[in-house]
C-alpha positions in Angstrom: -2.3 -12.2 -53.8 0.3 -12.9 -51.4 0.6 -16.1 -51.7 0.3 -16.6 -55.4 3.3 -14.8 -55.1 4.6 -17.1 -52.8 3.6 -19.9 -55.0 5.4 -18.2 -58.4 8.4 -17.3 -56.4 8.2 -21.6 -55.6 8.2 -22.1 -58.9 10.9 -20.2 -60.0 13.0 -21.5 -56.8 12.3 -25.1 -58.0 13.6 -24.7 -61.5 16.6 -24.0 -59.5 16.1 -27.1 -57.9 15.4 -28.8 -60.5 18.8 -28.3 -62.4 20.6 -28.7 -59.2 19.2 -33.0 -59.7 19.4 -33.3 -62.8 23.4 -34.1 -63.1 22.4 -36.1 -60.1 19.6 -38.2 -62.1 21.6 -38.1 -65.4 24.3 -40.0 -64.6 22.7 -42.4 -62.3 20.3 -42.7 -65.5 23.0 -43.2 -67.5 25.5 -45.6 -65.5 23.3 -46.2 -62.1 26.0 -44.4 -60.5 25.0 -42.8 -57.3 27.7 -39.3 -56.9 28.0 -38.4 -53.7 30.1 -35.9 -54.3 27.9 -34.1 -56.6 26.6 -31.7 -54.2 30.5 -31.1 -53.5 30.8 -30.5 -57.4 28.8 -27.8 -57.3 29.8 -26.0 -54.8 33.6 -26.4 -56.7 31.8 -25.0 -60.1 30.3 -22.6 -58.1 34.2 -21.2 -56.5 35.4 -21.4 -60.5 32.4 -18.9 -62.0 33.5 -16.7 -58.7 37.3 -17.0 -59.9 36.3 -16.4 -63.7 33.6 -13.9 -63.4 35.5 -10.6 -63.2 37.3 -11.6 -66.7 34.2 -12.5 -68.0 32.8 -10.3 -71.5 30.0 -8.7 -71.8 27.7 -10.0 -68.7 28.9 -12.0 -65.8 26.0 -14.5 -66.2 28.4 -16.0 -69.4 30.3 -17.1 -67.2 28.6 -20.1 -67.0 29.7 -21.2 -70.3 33.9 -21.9 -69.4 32.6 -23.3 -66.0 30.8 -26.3 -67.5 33.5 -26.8 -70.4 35.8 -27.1 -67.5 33.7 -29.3 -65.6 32.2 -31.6 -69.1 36.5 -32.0 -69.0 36.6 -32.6 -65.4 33.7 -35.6 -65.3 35.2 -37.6 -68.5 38.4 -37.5 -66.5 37.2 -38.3 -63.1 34.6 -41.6 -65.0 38.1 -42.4 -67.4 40.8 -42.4 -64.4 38.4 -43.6 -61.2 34.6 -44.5 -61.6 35.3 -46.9 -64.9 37.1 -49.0 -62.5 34.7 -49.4 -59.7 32.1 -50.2 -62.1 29.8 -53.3 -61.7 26.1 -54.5 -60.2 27.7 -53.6 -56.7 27.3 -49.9 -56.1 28.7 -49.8 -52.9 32.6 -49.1 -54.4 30.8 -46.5 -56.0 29.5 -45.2 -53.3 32.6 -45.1 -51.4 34.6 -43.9 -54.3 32.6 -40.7 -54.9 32.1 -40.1 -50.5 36.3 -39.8 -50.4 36.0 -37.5 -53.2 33.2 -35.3 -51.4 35.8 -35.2 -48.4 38.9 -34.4 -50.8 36.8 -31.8 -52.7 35.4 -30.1 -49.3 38.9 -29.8 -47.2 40.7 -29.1 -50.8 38.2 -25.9 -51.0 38.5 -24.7 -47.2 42.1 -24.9 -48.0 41.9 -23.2 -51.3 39.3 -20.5 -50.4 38.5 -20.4 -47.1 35.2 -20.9 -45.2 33.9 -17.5 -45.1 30.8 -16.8 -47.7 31.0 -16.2 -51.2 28.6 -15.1 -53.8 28.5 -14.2 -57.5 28.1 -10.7 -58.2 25.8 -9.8 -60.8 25.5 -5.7 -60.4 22.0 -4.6 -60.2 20.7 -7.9 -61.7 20.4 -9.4 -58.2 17.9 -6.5 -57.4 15.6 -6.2 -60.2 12.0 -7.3 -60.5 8.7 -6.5 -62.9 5.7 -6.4 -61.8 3.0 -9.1 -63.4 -0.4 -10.3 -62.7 -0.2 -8.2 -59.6 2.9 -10.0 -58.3 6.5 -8.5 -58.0 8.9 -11.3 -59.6 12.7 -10.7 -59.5 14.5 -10.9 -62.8 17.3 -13.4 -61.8 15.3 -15.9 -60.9 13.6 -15.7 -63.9 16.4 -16.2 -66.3 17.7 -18.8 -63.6 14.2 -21.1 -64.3 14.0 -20.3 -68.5 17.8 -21.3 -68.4 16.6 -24.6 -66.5 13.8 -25.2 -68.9 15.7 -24.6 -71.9 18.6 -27.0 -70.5 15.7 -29.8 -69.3 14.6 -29.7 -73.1 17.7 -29.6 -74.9 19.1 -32.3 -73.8 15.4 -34.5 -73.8 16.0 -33.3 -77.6 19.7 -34.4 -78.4 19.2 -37.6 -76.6 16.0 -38.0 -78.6 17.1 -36.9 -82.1 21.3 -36.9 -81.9 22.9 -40.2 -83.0 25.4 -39.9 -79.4 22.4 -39.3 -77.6 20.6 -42.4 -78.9 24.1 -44.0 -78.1 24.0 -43.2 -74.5 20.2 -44.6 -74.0 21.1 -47.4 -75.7 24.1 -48.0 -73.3 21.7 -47.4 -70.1 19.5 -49.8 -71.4 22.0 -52.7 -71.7 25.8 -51.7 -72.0 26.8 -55.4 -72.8 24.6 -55.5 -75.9 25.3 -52.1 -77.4 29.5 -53.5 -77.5 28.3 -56.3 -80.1 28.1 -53.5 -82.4 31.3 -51.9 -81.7 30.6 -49.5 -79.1 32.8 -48.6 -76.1 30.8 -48.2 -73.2 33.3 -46.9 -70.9 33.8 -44.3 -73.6 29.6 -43.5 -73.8 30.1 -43.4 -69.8 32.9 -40.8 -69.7 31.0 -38.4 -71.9 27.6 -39.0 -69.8 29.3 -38.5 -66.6 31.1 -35.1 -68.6 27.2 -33.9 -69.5 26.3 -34.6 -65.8 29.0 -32.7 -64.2 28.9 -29.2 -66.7 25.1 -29.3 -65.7 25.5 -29.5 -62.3 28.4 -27.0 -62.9 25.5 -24.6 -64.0 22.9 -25.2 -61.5 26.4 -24.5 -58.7 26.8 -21.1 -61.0 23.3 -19.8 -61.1 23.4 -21.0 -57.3 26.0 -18.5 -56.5 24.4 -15.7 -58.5 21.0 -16.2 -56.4 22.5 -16.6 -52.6 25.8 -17.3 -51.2 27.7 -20.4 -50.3 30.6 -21.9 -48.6 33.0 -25.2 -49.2 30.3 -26.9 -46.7 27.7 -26.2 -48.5 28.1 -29.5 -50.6 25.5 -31.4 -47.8 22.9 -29.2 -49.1 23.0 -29.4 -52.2 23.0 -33.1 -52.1 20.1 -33.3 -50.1 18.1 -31.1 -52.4 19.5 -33.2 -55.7 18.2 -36.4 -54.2 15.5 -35.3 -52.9 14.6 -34.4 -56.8 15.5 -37.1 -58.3 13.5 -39.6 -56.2 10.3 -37.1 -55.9 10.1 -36.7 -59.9 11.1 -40.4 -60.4 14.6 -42.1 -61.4 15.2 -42.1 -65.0 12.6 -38.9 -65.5 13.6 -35.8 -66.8 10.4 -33.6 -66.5 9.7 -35.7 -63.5 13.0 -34.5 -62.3 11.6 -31.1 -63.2 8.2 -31.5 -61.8 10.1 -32.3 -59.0 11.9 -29.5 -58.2 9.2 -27.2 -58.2 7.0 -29.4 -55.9 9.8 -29.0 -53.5 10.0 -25.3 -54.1 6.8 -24.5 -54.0 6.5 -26.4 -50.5 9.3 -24.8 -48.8 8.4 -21.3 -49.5 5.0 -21.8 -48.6 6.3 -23.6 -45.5 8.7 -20.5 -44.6 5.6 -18.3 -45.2 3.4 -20.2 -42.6 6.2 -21.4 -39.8 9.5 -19.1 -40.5 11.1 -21.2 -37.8 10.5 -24.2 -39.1 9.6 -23.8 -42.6 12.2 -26.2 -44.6 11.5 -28.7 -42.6 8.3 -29.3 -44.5 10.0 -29.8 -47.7 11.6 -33.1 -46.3 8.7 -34.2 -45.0 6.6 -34.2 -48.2 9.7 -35.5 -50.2 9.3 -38.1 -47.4 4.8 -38.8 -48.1 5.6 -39.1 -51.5 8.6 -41.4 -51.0 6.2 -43.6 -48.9 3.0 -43.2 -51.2 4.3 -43.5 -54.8 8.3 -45.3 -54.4 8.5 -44.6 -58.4 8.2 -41.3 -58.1 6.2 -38.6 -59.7 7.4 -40.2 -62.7 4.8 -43.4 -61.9 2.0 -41.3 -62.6 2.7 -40.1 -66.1 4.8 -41.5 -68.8 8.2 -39.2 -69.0 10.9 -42.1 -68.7 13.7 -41.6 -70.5 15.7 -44.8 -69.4 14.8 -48.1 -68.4 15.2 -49.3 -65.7 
């Protein structure tokens, strides 16, 4: 019984995961732009749900809600005023573009906060747990995975059925074509890059709530994002999802057989797969959402 335990306590670790790509895999989705700064955005949503949570009403957990309004703001400002003009089929001023970020973001927190470790405190929701099938499951990281499911299928749903989400897929399938009928693509960018950022702004609040972090923490979290978005498959959502479970799953097992060593293993099965299946989980089912 042990380790099913082990295994659902992977699973609900990897929704976590999950969200923490999917920003990451939105936007390069979107506008095949690769963020490195996203795990640095997170960790920055993550320091604003710990400055807003003690003014937040009725449960500290809502507190997600201003953090990714501020940061939907934050990314169409960052795509209008910087990324819009290092756009092109070269991805390298990109890449540049978002690493100086990273560094501004990580030295402007250390400044701002400190480096000592924070964390979100939700009361006694940290510590609860129920009892099912045998296995004792905590209650936070319960709501953290239905959250992550819920936010994996609502936005499959408005960029399925919403007439801006058919805009943006449009877009990522060929920008130049989509402006013969009078769309601005730069415009469809700044709101995609806005969607990616408020739900990496989540996955950095729910991040805070479950463990603590510091303004260096950024590296981590990037790791983890990529290492989602290439396991499930670029352009997947539920791949994405599928994921950041596998990778869950795998490291607590891992910690469970070698403590010492354990999340080591994680990078070395994101690694097999990399090698057997390039595409992705993705490859082996049919969950694209853009073309690539």
């Amino acid at each position: 019984m042990i380790w099913l335990e082990t295994i659902a306590n992977g699973i609900l670790l990897g929704g976590l995961y999950a969200l923490i790509g999917l920003g990451l895999g939105f936007a390069f989705g979107v506008m095949r732009v690769v963020n490195v700064a996203q795990g640095d955005f997170i960790v920055a949503a993550a320091f604003i749900g710990l400055y807003l949570y003690p003014w937040t009403p009725v449960h500290p957990i809502l507190v997600i809600l201003p953090v990714a309004l501020i940061a939907f703001g934050i990314g169409i400002l960052l795509q209008r005023l910087l990324i819009n003009r290092v756009l092109g089929h070269d991805q390298i001023p990109q890449i540049l573009l978002t690493f100086g970020l990273a560094i501004v973001l990580r030295n402007g927190m250390v400044a701002w906060f400190g480096a000592n470790s924070q964390s979100i405190n939700v009361g006694n929701m940290r510590f609860w747990g129920f009892n099912f099938l045998g296995m004792r499951l905590g209650v936070l990281p319960v709501v953290v995975l239905v959250i992550a499911i819920v936010l994996f299928a609502a936005l499959r749903f408005w960029l399925n059925r919403s007439r801006m989400g058919r805009i943006i897929r449009a877009t990522a399938d060929d920008h130049q074509v989509v402006q013969l009928l009078g769309v601005n693509y730069r415009n469809v960018y700044a709101v995609a890059m806005g969607l990616a950022l408020a739900l990496s702004a989540v996955a950095g609040v729910l991040l805070a709530m479950r463990g603590s972090f510091t303004p260096y923490s950024g590296a981590d979290r990037l790791l983890i994002a990529f290492e989602v978005v290439v396991i499930g498959g670029l352009g997947s959502f539920w791949g994405m999802f599928i994921g950041g479970i596998v990778l869950g799953v795998t490291q607590l097992l891992a910690l469970k057989i070698d403590p010492s060593a354990g999340l080591m293993y994680g990078h070395i099965v994101f690694f097999i797969i990399l090698i057997l299946s390039p595409q992705g989980l993705s490859s082996l089912f049919s969950m694209k959402v853009f073309r690539k």
